[in-house]
N, C-alpha and C positions, 0 to 999 in steps of 0.2 A: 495942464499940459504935462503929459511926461518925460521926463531928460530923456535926452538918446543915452546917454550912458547911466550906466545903474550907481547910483547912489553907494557908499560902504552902508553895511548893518551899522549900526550903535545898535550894542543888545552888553546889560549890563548882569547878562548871567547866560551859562551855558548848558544844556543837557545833552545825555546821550553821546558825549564826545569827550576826549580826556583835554581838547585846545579850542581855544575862539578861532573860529572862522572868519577868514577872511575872503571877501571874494573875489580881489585881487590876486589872493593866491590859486582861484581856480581857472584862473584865465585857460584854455585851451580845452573847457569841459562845459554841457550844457548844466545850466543851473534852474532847475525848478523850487521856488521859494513858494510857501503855501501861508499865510498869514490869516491867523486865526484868532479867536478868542473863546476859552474854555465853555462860556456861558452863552456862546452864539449858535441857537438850532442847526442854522445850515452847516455851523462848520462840523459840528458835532454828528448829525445824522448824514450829511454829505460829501462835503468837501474833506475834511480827516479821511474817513476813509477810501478815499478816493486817491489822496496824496500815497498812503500805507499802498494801497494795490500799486499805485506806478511806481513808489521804490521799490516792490518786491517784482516787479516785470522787469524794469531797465536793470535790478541786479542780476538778475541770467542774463540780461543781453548778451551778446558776444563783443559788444563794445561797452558791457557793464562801468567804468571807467572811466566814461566820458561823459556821465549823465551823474548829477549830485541833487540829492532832493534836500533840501532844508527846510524845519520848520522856521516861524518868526510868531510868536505870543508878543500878542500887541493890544495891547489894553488901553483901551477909552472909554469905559464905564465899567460899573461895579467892581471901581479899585482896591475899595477893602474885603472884596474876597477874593478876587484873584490874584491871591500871592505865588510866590514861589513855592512857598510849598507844597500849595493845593494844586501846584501845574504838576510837581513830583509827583504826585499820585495820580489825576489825569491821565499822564504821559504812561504810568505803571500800569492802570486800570484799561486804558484804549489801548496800548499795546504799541505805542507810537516811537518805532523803531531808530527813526532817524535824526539827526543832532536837530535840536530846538533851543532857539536861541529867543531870551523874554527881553522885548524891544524897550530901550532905555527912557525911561516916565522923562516928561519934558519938566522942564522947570517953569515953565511958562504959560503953562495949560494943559488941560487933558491931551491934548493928542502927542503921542511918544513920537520919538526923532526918526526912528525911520518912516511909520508912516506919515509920517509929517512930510519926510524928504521925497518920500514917493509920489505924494499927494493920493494917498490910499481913499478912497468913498468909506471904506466900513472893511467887514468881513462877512465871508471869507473874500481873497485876495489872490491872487495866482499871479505869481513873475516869472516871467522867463528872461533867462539870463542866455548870450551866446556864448562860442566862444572866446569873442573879443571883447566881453564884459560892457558889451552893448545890452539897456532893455528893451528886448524884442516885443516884448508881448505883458500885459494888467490887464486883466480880468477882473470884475466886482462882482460875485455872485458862481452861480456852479454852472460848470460846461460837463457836456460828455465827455467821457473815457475817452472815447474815438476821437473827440478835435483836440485834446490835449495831446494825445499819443502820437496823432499827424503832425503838433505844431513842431513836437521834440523830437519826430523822428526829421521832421524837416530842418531843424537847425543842426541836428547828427550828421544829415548829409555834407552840412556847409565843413564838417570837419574836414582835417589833411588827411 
């Protein structure tokens, strides 16, 4: 089942950003969260860049501002290679513009605490966050450009 309201990240390392995100602090903006794993085909040949194309469209929007893409590396297999540092070069080599945050290893078993919280299926993973830091929308697997871009432009409208 997924909460109505979005869960905080636990991510115990940050890229691409000089502060930890929080998504409390984005309240009044939509949030696209794309959860991924370095070693996963789809995310890799699809979903990535898929994520890249919608930050770099809603960054011209004219309400550029109100739309935040975040990545989320969330690893539940092949722990010992997907480190941090092998996401630094990943994230250098893909070209993957936007803060990415590596989801904090559970102590309790493979699955890390945010996907854990979300109750993610796998990757890739697609959240959408509204305004009111309600989760609107989990996706497990790749959608079109076009019903991403209709769901975000539909929660834009909901903006003041």
């Amino acid at each position: 089942m997924i909460p109505d309201s979005a869960p905080p990240l636990s991510v115990s390392r940050w890229f691409n950003t000089d502060h930890p995100i929080a998504l409390d602090a984005l309240r009044g903006k939509v949030v696209l969260i794309h959860a991924f794993q370095m070693l996963c085909p789809a995310c890799v040949m699809h979903a990535g860049p898929q994520a890249v194309r919608l930050w770099q469209n809603y960054r011209y929007h004219e309400r550029a501002r109100d739309v935040v893409v975040i990545g989320l590396h969330t690893v539940f297999e092949h722990h010992h290679v997907m480190t941090p540092d092998a996401l630094a070069v990943y994230l250098h080599e893909f070209r993957i513009p936007f803060p990415v945050g590596v989801d904090q290893a559970a102590t309790d078993g493979l699955i890390p605490e945010t996907m854990r919280a979300y109750e993610m299926q796998g990757t890739p993973t697609t959240l959408l966050i509204d305004s009111a830091g309600r989760l609107r929308k989990q996706h497990f697997g790749v959608e079109s450009d076009q019903q991403l871009e209709a769901d975000i432009d539909r929660l834009m409208a909901e903006l003041p």
